[in-house]
N, C-alpha and C positions, 0 to 999 in steps of 0.2 A: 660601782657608782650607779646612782637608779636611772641617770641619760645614757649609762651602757648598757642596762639591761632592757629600757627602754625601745633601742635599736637594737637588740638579740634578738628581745622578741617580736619586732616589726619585720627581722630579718624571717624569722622561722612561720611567722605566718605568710606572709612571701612567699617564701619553697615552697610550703604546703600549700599553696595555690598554685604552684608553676606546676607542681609532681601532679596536683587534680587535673590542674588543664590538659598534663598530657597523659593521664591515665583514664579520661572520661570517651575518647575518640571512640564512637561506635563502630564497631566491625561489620564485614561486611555477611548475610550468609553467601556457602557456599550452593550454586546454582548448579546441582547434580541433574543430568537429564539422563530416566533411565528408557533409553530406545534401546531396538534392537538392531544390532551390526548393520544391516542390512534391509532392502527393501522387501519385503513375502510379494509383492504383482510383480516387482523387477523382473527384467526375463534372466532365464538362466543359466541356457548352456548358448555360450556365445565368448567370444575373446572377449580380454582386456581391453573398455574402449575410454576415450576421455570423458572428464569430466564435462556435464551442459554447459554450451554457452548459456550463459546468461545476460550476456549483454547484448547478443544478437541472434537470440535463436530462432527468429524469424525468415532469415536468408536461406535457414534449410527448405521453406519452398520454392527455392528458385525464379521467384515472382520478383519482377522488375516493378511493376504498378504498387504493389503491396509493401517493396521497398519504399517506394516514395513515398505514398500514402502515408508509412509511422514517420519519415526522416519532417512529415510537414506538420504532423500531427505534435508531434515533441517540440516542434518549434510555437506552433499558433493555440494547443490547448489552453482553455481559459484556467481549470482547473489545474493541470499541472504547472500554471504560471502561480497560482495563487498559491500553491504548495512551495514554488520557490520564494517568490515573495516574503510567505511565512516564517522561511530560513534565515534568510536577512536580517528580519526582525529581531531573530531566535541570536542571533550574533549578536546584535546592538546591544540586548539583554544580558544576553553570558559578558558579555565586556563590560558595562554597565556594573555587573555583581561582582566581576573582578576587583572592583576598585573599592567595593564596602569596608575593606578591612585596610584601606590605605588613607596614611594622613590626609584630615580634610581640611581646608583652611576657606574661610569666606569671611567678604568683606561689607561691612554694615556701618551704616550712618542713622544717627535718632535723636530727636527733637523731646527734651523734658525738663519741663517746669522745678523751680526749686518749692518744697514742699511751704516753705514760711509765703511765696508768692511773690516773692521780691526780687527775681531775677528767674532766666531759664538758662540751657545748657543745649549747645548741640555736640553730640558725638559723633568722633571718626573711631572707627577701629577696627581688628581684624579676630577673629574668631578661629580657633585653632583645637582639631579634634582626632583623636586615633584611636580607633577601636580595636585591640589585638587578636579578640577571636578566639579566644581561649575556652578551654571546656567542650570542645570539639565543635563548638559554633563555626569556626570558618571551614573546617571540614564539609559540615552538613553544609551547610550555606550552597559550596564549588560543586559536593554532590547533586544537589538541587538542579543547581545551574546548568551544569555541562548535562545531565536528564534530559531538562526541556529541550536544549540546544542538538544533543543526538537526536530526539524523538522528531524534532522539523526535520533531521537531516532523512529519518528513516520517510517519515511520511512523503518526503520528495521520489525515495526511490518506490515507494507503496503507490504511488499517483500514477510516474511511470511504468511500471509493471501492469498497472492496472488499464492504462490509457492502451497500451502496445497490442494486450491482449483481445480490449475492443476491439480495437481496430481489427487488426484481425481476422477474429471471428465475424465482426459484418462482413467483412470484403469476402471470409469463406461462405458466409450465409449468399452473399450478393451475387457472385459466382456460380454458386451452385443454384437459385433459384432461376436466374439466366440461360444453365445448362436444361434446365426442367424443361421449360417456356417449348424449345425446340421437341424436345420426346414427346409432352403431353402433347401438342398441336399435332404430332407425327401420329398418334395414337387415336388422338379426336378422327382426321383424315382416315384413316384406318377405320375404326367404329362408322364411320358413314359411310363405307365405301362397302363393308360387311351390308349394312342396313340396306342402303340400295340394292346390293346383290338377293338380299333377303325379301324383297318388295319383289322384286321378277320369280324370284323361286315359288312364293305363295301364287303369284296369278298364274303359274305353272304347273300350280298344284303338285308341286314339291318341297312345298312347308306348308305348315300351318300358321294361325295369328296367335297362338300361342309364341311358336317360334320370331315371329316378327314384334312381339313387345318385349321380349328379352332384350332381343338387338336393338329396340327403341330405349330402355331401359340403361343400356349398359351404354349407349352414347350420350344420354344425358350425364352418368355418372363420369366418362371422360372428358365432356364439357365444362361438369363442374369443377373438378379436381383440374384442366387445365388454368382457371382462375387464382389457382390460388399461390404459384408462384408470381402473379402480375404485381400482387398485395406486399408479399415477400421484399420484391424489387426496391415498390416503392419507401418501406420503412426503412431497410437498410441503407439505401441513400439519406433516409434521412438522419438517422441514425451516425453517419458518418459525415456531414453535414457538421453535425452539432460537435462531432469530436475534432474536426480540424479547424472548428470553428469561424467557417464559413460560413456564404447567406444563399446559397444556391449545390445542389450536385456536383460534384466534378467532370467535365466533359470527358475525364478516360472511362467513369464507368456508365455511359450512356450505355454504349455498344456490349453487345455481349462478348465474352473475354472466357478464355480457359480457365478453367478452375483450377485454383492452385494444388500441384501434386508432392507428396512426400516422397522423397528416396527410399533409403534403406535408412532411416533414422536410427540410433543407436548411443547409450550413452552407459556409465557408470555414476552412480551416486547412494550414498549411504544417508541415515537421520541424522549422523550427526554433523555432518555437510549442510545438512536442511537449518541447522538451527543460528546460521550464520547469512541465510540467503532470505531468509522470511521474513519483513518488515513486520508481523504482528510478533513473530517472537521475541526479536531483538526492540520493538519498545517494551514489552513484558520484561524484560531485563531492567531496560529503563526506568520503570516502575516500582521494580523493585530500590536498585540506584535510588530513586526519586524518595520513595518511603524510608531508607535507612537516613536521605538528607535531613526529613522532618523528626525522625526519632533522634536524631542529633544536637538539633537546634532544643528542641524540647527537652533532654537532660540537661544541655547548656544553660537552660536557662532555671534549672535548679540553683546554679551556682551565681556568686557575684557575676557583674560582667563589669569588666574590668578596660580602663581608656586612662590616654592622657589627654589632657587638655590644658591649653593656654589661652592666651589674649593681648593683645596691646591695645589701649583703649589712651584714644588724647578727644577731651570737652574743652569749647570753648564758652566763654559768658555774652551771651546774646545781648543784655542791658547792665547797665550799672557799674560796675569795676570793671569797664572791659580793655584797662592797659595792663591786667599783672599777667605774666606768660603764662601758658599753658606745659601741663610736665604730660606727657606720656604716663603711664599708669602697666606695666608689666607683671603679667599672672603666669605664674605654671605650676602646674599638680597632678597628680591621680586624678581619677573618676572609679567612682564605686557604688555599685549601686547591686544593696543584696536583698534577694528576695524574703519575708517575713510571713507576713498576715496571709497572701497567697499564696504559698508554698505548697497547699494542698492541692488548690485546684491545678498549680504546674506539674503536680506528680499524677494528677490525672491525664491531664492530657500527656503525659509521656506514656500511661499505660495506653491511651488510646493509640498513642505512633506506634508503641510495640503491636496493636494486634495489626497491626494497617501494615505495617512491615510482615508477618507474618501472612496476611489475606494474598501481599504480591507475591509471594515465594509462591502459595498453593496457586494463586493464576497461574503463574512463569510454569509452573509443570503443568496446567492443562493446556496452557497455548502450546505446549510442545505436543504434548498426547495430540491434541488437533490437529495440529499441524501434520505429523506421522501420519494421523488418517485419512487427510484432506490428499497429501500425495499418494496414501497407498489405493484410494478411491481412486482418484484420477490415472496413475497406472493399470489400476486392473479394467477400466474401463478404456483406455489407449490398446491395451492386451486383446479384449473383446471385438475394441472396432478393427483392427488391424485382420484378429483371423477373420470379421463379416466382411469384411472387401477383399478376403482372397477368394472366398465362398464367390461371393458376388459376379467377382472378374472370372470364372470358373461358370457362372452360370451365362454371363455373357457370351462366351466361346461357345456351351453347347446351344445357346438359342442361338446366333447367328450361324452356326452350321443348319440346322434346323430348316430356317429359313431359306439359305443357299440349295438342301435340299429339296424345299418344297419349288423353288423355280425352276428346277432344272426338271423334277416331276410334272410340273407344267408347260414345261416349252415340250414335252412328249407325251401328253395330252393324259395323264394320269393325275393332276391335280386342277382341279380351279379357282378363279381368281378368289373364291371364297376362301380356301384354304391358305392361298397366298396371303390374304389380308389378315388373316389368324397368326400365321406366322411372322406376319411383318407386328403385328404387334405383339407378340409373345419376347420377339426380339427385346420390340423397346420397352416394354418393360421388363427388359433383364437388363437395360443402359441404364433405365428409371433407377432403378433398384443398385446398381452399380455407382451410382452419379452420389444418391443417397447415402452410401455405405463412405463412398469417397468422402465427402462431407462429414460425417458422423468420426472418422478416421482424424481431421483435420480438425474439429472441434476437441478432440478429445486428445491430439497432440498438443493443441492450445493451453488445456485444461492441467497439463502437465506440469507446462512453464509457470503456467500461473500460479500453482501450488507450491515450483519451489518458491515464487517472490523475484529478488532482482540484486546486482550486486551492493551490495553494503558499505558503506566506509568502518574503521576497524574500533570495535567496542572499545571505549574507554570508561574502564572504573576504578574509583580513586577510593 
């Protein structure tokens, strides 16, 4: 009968639309990172040790001030707050795009004239919409979404990591310019005390003014270089300042304070550890995520898109007949709406998502390559400063024997106070040089952490 073949064939164009809807779902690529097992600066011959803290690797200086310092810094940063802030958002949105593909219903009322002009009409009624998302549109759609939604979550721990490391790093820069203050002024003391001794030797005529413009030479050059930790002091307070987001210094780092020391630090980690702990890598992921969303939407929208919709609509008559009752008015149907005349330009732009999907994969493997080199820099340069502060603390020992001998040569009248002032700063700058090395060790312990990032919440990809 031709109303059964009628519905065969409504029927089988149907399927053939459910079987496209769910044969269109773009896949995902796979995210191969080719690293190497292991770190090449890692150290090597050492026990099995744990995996880094990453939530608190800070505590390994044993700094009480320094602890407070980030515990106030993660509370008051303006910037780490606007990173969460941004998260927030980032949820309203994902929840928001949840509901695109669920029934929508709204309610509308309107005011219109009859066309002849002899009466008007006002409308109540309700509007009724469900878009099913078919063709891999609500797929891309969730991809998209939960994208931006991880990428706030990553940039919150990219903020912190980043905020922690400041901090940090001033308070080691702040401490260590502090430690200077005292050696160079020891040194300055020193160089004038040479200079004076060098003023009596000439009117002695046991030097020359040759000899006594060196010694005038070399204490303005102590004078100067003491100045330049005072400079040091003051930026890094200020510097620190702006990250705890205060409007004044903090009265613990007026005073000068021990610079913060490392233990025997020690840890194991591989790249592919790295690529879970690095907020640039894991939004690079995102990115990708984010580009397969658009190449989604954009095949989808090759095909019909497909809804139901209804209505219930009741008018009443504003003039004229207005005793005969009002009937309600009940709609329901499909929606369909297929693309035609632009069909070309939608196939263009899906070639363009495919190379956009394509452009993230090739990022996603160099942020990884980067990332590898970013940690394997920052280790080999952790490796470097650790052996110059054993060097250093090695040369400290033999100048302050040095020194010890040159007093004890003088209280038995074979050295004088000349030589004593030579050794008293030979000493300190082998502290100077040690203090520096400490620092440079401590920075570059810094540099470690910050290379791997910070911990993650667990990648979701749909």
């Amino acid at each position: 009968m031709p109303g059964n073949r009628g519905i065969c064939s409504l029927a089988v164009c149907a399927a053939a639309l459910l079987l496209g809807a769910c044969a269109t779902t773009t896949p995902l690529p796979e995210l191969a990172s080719d690293v190497p097992a292991a770190f090449r600066n890692a150290p090597q011959e050492q026990p099995p040790q744990p995996a880094p803290d990453l939530q608190n690797w800070w505590h390994a200086f044993g700094d009480e001030h320094l602890n407070r310092l980030i515990e106030r810094a993660l509370a008051q940063n303006l910037s780490l707050q606007q990173a969460r802030l941004r998260l927030i958002a980032a949820r309203a949105l994902h929840h928001k795009s949840g509901t695109q593909f669920e029934p929508q219903v709204s309610f509308h009322t309107f005011a219109q004239p009859d066309p002849n002009g002899s009466t008007s009409y006002f409308e109540v009624g309700f509007d009724a919409d469900w878009e099913f998302g078919f063709f891999g549109r609500g797929t891309g759609n969730a991809r998209i979404a939960a994208a931006d939604l991880q990428a706030a979550a990553s940039d919150v721990v990219a903020a912190r990591a980043t905020l922690i490391a400041e901090v940090a790093r001033n308070y080691v820069d702040l401490r260590a310019a502090q430690a200077r203050v005292g050696l160079l002024d020891a040194i300055v003391a020193a160089r004038r005390q040479n200079r004076e001794l060098g003023g009596v030797r000439l009117r002695l005529n046991l030097a020359t003014a040759a000899d006594l413009d060196k010694l005038d030479a070399e204490l303005a050059q102590a004078t100067s270089e003491a100045a330049e930790p005072v400079q040091a002091i003051a930026q890094t307070q200020a510097a620190l300042t702006v990250l705890l987001a205060e409007s004044a210094p903090d009265d613990d780092l007026q005073a000068a304070g021990e610079p913060p020391l490392l233990n025997n630090v020690a840890f194991a980690e591989t790249p592919a550890d790295l690529l879970r702990t690095r907020p640039e890598i894991r939004k690079a992921e995102l990115d990708v995520l984010r580009a397969a969303g658009d190449l989604g939407i954009a095949r989808a929208d090759l095909w019909p898109k497909l809804a139901l919709g209804g209505f219930l609509i009741s008018s009443t008559r504003m003039v004229g007949d207005v005793d005969r009752p009002n009937k309600a008015i009940v709609g329901i149907g499909p929606v369909i709406q297929i693309p035609i005349f632009d069909w070309g330009m939608r196939r263009d732009v899906v070639n363009a998502r495919e190379a956009g999907l394509q452009i993230a994969v090739l990022a996603y493997k160099q942020t990884v390559l980067e990332g590898v080199a970013e940690a394997e820099s920052a280790l080999a340069q952790w490796q470097r400063a650790q052996a110059q502060l054993t060097a250093a603390g090695t040369s400290v020992i033999a100048a302050e024997r040095g020194a010890e001998r040159t007093r004890k040569l003088q209280g038995v009248g074979l050295a004088d106070n000349a030589d004593a002032a030579s050794a008293q700063i030979a000493a300190a700058q082998a502290q100077l040089s040690h203090a520096l090395a400490r620092r440079e060790a401590a920075i570059a312990f810094i540099a470690v952490y910050k290379s791997f990032g910070g911990t993650l919440p667990p990648l979701q990809m749909q």
